[in-house]
FIBARO-641935 format. One line per field, with one value per atom (N, C-alpha, C, O): atom name; residue number from 1; x, y, z. Coordinates in Angstrom, 1 decimal. Last residue first. Example, Ala and Ser with C-alpha at 12.3 -4.5 7.8 and 13.67 -1.06 7.14 Angstrom:
2
site = [N|CA|C|O|N|CA|C|O]
pos = [2|2|2|2|1|1|1|1]
x = [12.8|13.7|12.9|13.4|13.2|12.3|13.2|14.2]
y = [-2.2|-1.1|0.0|1.1|-5.7|-4.5|-3.3|-3.3]
z = [7.1|7.1|7.9|8.0|7.8|7.8|7.8|8.5]
***
This chain:
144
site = [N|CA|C|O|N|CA|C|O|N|CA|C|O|N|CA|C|O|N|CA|C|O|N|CA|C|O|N|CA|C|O|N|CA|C|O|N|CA|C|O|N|CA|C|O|N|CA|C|O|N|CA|C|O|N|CA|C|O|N|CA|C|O|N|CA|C|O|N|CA|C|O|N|CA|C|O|N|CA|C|O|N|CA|C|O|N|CA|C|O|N|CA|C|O|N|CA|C|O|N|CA|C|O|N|CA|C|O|N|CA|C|O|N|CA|C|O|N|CA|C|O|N|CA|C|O|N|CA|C|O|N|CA|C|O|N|CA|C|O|N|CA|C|O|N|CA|C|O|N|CA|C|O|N|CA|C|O|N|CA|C|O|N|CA|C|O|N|CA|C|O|N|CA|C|O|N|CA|C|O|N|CA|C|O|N|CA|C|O|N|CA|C|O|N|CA|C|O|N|CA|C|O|N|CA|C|O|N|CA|C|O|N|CA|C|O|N|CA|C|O|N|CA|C|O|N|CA|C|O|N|CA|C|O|N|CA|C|O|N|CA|C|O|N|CA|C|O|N|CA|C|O|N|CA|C|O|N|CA|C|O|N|CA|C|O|N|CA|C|O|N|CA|C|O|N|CA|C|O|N|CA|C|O|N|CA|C|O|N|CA|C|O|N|CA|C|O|N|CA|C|O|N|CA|C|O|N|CA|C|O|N|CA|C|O|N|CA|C|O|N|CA|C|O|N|CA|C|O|N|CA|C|O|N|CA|C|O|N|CA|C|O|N|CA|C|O|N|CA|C|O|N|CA|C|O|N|CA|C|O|N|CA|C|O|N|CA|C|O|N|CA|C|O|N|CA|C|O|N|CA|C|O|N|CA|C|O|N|CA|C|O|N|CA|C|O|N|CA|C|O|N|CA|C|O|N|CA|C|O|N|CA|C|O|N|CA|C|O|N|CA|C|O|N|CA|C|O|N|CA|C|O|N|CA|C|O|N|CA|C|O|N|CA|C|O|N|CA|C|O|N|CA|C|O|N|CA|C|O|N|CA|C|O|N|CA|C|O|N|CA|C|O|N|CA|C|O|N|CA|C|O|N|CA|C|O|N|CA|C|O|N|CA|C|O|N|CA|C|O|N|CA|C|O|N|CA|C|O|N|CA|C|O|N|CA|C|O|N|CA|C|O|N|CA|C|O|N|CA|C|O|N|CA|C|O|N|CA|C|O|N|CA|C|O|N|CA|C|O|N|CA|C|O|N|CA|C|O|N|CA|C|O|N|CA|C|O|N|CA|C|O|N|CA|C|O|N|CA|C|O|N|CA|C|O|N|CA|C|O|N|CA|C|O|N|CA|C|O|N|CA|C|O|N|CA|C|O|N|CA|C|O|N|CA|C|O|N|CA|C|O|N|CA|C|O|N|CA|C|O|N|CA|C|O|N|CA|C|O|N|CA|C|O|N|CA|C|O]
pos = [144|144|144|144|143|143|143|143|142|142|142|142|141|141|141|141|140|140|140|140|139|139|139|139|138|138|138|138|137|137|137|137|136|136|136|136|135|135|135|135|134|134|134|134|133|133|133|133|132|132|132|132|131|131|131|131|130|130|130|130|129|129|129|129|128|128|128|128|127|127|127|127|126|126|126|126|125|125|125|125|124|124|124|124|123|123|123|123|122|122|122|122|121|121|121|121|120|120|120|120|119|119|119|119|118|118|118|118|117|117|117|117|116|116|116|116|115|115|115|115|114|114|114|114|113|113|113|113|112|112|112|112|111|111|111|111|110|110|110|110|109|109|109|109|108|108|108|108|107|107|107|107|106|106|106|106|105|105|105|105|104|104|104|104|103|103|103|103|102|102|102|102|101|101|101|101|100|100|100|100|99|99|99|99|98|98|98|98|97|97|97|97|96|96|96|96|95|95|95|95|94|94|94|94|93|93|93|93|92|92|92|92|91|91|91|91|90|90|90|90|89|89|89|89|88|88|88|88|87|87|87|87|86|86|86|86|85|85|85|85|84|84|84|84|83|83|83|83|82|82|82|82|81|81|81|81|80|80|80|80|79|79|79|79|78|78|78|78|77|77|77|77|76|76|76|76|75|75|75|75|74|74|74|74|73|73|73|73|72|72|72|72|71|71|71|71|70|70|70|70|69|69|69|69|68|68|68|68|67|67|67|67|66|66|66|66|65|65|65|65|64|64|64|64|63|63|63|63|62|62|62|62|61|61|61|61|60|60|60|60|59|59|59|59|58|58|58|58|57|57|57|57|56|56|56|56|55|55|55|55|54|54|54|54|53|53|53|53|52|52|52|52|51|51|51|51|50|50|50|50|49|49|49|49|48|48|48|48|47|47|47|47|46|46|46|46|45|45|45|45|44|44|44|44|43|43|43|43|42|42|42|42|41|41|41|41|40|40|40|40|39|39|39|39|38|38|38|38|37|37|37|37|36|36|36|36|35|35|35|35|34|34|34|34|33|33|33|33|32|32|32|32|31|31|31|31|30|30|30|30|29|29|29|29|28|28|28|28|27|27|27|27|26|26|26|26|25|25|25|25|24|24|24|24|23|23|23|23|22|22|22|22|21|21|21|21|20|20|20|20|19|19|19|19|18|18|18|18|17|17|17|17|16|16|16|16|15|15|15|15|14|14|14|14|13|13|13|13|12|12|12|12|11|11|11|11|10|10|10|10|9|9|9|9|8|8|8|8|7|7|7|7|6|6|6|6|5|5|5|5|4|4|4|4|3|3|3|3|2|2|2|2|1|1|1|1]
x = [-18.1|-17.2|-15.9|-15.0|-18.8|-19.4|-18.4|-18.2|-19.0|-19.4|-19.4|-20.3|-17.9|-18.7|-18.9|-19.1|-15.6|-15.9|-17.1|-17.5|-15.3|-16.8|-16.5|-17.2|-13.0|-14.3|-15.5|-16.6|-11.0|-11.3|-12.7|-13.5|-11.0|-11.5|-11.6|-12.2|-11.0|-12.6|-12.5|-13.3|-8.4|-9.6|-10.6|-11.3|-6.9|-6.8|-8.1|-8.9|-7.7|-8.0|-8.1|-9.2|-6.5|-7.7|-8.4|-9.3|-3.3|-4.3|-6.0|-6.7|-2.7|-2.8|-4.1|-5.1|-3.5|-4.2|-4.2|-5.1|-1.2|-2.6|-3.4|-4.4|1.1|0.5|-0.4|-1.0|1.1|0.9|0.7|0.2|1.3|0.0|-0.2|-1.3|4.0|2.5|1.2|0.2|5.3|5.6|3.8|2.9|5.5|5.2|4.3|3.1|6.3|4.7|4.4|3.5|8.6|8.3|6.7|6.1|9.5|9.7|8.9|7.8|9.6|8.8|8.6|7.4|9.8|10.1|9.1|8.0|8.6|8.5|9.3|9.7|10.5|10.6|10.2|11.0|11.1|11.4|10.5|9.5|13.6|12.4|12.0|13.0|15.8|15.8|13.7|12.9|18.0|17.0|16.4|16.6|20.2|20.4|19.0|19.0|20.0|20.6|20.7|21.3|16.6|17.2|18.7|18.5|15.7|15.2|16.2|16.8|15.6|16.6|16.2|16.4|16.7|15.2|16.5|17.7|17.5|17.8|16.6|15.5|15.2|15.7|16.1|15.2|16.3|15.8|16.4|17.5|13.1|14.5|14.7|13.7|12.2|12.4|13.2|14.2|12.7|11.2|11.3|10.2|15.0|15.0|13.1|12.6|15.6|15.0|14.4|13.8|16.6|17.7|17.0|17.5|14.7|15.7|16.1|15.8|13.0|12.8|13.6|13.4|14.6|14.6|14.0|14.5|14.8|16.1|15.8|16.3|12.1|13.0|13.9|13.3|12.0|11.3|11.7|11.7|14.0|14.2|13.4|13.8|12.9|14.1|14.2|14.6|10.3|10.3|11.7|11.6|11.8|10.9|10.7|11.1|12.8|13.6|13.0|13.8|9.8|11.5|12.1|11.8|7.1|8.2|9.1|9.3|4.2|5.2|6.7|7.3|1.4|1.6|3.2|3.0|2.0|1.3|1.3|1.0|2.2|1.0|0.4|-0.8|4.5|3.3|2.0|0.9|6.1|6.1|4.7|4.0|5.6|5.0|5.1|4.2|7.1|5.7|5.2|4.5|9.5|8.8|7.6|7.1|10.5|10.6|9.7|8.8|8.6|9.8|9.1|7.9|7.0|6.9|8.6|9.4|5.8|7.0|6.9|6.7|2.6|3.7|4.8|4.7|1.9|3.0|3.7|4.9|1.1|1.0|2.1|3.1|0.3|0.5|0.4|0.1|-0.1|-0.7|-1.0|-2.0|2.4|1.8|0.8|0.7|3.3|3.9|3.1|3.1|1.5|1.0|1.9|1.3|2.1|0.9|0.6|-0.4|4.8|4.4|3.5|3.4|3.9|5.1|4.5|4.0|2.3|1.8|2.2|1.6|4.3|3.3|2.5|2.1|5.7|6.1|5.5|5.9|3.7|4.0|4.9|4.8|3.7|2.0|2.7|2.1|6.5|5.3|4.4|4.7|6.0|7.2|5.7|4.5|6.4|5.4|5.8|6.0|5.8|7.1|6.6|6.8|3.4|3.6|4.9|5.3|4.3|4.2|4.3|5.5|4.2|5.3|5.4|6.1|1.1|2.1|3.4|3.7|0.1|-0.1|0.8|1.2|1.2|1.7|1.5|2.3|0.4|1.4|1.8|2.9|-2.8|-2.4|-0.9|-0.5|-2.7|-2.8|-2.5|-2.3|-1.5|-1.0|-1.5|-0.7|-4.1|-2.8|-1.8|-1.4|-6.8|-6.4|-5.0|-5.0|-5.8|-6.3|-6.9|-7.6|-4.5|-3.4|-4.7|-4.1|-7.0|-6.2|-5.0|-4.5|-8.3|-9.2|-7.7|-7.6|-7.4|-7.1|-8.0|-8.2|-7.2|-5.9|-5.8|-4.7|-10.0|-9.6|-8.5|-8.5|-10.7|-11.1|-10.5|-10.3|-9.1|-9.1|-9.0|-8.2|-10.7|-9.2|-8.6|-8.2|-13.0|-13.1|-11.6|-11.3|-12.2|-13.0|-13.0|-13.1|-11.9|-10.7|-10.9|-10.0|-14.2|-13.8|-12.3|-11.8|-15.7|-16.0|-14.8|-14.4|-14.1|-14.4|-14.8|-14.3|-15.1|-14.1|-13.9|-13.2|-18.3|-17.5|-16.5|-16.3|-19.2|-18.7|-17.9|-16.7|-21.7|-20.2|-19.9|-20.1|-24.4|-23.7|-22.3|-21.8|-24.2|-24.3|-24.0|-22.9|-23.4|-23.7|-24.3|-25.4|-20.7|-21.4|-22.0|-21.2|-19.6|-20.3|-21.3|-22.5|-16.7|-17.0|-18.7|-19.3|-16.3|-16.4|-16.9|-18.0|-16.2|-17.1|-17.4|-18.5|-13.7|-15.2|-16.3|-17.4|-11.6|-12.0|-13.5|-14.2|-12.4|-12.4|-12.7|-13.5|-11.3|-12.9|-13.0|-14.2|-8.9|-9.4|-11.0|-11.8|-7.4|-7.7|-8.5|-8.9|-7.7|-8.2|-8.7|-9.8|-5.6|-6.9|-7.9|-8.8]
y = [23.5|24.8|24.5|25.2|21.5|22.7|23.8|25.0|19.5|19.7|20.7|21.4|19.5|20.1|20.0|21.2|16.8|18.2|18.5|17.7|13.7|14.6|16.1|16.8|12.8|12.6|13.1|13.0|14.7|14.5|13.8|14.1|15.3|16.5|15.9|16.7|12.4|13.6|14.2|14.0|12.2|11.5|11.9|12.0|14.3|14.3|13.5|14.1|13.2|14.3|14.6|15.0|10.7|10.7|12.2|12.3|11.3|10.8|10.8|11.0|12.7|13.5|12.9|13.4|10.7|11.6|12.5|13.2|8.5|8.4|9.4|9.3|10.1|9.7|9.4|9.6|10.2|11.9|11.5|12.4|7.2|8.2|9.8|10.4|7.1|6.2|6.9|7.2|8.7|8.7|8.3|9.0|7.1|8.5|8.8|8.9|4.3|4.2|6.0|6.4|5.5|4.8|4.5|4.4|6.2|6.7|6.2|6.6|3.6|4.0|5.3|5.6|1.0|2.0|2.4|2.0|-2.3|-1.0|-0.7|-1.5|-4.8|-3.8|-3.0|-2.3|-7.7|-5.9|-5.6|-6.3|-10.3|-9.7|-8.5|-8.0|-12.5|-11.2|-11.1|-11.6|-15.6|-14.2|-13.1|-13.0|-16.6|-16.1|-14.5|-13.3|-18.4|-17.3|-16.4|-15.3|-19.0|-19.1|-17.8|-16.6|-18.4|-20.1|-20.2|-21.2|-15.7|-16.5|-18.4|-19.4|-13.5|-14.7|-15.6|-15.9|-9.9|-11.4|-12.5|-12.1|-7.4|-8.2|-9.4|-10.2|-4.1|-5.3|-6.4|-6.4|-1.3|-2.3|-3.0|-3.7|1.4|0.1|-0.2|0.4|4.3|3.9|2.5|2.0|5.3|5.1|4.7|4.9|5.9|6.8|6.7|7.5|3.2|4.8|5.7|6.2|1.9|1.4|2.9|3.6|3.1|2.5|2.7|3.3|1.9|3.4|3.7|4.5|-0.9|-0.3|1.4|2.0|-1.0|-1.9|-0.8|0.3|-0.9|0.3|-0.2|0.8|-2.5|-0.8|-0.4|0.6|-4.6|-4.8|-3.1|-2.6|-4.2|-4.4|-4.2|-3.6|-4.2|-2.8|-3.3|-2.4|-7.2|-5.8|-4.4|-3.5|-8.2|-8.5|-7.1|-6.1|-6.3|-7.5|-7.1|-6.1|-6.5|-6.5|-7.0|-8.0|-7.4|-7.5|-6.6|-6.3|-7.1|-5.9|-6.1|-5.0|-9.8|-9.5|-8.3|-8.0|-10.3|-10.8|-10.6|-11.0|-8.8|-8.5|-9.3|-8.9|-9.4|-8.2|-8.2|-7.7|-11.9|-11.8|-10.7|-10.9|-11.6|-12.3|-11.6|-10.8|-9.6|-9.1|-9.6|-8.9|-11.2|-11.4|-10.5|-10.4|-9.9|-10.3|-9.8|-8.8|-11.1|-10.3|-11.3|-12.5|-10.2|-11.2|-10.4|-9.4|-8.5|-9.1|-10.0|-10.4|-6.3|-6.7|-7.2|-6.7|-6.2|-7.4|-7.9|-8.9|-3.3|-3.7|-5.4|-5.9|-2.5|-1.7|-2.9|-3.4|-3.9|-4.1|-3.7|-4.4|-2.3|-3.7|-3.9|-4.1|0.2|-0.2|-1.1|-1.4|0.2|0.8|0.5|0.3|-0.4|-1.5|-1.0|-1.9|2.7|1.0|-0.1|-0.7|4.0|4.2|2.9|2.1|3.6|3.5|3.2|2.6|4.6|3.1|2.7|1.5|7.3|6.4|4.7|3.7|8.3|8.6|7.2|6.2|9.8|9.0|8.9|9.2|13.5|11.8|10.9|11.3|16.4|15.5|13.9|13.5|17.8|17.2|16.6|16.3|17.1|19.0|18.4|18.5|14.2|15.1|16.5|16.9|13.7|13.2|14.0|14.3|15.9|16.0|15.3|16.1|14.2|15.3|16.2|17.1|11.8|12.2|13.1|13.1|12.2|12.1|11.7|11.2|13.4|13.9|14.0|14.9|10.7|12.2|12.7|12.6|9.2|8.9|10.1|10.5|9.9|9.6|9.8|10.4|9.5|10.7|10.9|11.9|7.0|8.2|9.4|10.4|5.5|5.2|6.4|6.7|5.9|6.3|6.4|7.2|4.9|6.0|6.7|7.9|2.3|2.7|3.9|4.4|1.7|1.9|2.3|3.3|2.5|3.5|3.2|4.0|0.1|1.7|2.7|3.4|-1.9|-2.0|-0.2|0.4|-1.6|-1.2|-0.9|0.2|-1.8|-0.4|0.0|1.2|-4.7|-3.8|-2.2|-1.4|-5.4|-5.6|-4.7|-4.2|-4.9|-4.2|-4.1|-3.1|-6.2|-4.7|-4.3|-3.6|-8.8|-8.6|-7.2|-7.0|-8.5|-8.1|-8.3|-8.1|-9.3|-8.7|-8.8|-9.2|-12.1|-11.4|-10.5|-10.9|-10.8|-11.1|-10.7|-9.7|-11.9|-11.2|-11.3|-11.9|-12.7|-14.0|-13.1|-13.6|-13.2|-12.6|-12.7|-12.8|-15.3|-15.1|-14.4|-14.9|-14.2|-15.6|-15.5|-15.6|-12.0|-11.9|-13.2|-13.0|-13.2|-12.1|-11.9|-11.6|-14.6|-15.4|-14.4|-14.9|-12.7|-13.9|-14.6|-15.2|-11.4|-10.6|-11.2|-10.8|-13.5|-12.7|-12.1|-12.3|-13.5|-14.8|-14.0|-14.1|-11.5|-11.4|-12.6|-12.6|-11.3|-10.4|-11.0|-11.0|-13.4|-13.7|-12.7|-13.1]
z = [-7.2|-6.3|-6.5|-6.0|-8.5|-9.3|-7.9|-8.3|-5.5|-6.9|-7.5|-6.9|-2.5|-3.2|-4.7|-5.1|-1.6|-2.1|-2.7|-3.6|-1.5|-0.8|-0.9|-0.2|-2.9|-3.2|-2.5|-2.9|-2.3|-3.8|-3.9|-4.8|0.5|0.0|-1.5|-2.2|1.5|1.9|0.7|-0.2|0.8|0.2|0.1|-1.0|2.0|0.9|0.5|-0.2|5.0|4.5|2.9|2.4|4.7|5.0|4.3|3.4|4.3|3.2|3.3|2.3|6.6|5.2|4.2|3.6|8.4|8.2|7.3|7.0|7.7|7.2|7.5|6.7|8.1|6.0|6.0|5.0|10.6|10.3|8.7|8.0|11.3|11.6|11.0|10.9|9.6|9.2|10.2|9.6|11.2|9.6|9.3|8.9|13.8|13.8|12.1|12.0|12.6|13.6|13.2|12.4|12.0|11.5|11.4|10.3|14.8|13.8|13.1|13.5|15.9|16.7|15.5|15.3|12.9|14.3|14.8|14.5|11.9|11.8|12.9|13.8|10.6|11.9|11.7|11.1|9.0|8.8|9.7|9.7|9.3|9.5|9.1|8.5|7.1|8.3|8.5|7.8|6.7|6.8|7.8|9.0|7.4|6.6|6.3|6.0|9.9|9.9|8.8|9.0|11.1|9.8|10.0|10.3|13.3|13.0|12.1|12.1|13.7|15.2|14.5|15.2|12.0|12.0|13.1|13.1|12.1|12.1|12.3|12.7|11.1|12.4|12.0|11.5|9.9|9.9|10.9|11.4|10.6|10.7|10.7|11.1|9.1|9.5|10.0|10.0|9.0|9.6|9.5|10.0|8.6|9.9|10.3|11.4|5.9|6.6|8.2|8.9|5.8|5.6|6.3|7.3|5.5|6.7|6.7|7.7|3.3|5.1|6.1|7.1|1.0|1.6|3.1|3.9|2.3|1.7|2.4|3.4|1.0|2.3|2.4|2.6|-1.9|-0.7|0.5|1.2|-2.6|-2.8|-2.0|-1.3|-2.2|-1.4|-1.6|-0.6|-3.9|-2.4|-1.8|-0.7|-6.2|-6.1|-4.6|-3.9|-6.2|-6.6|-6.2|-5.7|-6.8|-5.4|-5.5|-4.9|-7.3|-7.3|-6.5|-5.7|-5.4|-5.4|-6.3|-5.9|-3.8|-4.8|-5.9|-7.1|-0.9|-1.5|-3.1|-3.8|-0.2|0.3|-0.4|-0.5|-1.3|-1.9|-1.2|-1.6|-0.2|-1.5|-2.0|-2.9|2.5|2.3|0.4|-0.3|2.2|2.6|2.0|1.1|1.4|0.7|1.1|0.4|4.0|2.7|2.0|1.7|6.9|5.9|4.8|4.6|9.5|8.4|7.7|7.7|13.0|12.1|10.5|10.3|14.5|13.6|12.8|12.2|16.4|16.6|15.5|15.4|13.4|15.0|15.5|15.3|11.1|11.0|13.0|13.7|10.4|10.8|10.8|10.5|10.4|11.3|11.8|12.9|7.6|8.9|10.4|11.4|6.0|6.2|7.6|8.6|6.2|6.8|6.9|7.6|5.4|6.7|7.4|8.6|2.4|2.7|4.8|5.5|2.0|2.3|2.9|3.7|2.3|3.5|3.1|3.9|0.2|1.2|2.6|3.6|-1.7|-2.1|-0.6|-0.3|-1.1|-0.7|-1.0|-0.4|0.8|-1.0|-0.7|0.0|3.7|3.0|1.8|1.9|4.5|4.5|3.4|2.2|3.6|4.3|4.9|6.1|3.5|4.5|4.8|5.9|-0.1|0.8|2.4|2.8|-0.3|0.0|0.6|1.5|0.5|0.9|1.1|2.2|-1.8|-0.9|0.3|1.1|-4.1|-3.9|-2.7|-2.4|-4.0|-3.9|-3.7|-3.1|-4.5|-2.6|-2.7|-1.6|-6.9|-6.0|-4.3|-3.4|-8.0|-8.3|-7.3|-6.3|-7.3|-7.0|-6.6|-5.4|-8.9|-7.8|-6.8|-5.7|-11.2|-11.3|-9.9|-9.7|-11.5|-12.5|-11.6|-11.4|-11.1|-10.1|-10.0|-8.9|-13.2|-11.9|-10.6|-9.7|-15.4|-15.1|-14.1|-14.1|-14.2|-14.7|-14.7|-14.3|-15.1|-13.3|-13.5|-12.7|-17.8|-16.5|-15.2|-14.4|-18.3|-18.9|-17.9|-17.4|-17.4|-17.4|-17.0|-16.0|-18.9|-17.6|-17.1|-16.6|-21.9|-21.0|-19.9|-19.6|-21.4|-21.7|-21.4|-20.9|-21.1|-19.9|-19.8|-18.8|-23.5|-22.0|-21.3|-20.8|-24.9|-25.2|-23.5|-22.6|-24.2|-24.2|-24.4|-23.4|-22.5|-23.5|-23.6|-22.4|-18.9|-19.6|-21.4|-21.4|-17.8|-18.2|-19.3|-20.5|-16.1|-17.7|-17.4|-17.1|-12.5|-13.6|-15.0|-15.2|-10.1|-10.8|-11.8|-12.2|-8.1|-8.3|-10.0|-10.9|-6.6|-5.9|-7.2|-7.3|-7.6|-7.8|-7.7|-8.8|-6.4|-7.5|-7.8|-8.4|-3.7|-3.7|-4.9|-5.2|-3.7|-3.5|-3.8|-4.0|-3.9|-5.0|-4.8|-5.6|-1.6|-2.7|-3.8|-4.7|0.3|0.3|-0.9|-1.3|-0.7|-0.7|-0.5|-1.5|0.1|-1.0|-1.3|-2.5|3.2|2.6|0.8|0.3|3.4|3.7|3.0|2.3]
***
């Protein structure tokens, strides 16, 4: 749903389109907005002991789905995902005791993923690292 607002919002917005040059410029900058961003709330992440930001996401979409239980598929396409790189962050989850996976009582072959109570812990002490880390890269003082 989220990403459907996002496509109408661009759609919506009725400015010169961009250059081919431009738009490869922009590409640029977000790629390295994202490298000079990132790094840092990993590294922050780890000193805390907090599972690495691509984990605390797979954490936050489950957290925040509620009662619906979501299949492996789902989250891989909700977080944009491939298979292989989802069933690996699944995987490190489970080990680390922040998921679990639940049989599908419609289908015997598939499963659910389960945040823990662990897991819930992990995801409130990654998002206040992260909050803090955010403050301090974008509302720091300038020039200090």
């Amino acid at each position: 749903m989220r990403d459907v607002a996002r496509v109408s919002a661009v759609r919506k917005w009725s400015g010169a389109i961009p250059t081919e040059r431009n738009l490869v410029g922009i590409v640029s900058e977000l790629r390295r907005l994202n490298r000079t961003i990132t790094v840092p709330l990993e590294r922050d992440l780890k000193r805390a002991g907090c599972p690495p930001l691509e984990s605390y996401e797979v954490l936050r979409e489950i957290d925040e789905s509620g009662d619906v239980h979501l299949r492996p598929v789902e989250l891989q396409t909700r977080l944009a995902v491939p298979r292989h790189r989802m069933s690996r962050l699944i995987d490190g989850l489970a080990k680390d005791g922040y998921v679990e996976r639940e049989k599908a009582a419609s289908d015997a072959r598939g499963h659910f993923v389960v945040i823990t109570d662990s897991g819930r812990r992990a995801l409130k002490d990654a998002s206040s690292v992260l909050s803090a880390a955010v403050r301090q890269f974008f509302y720091r003082k300038r020039g200090t």
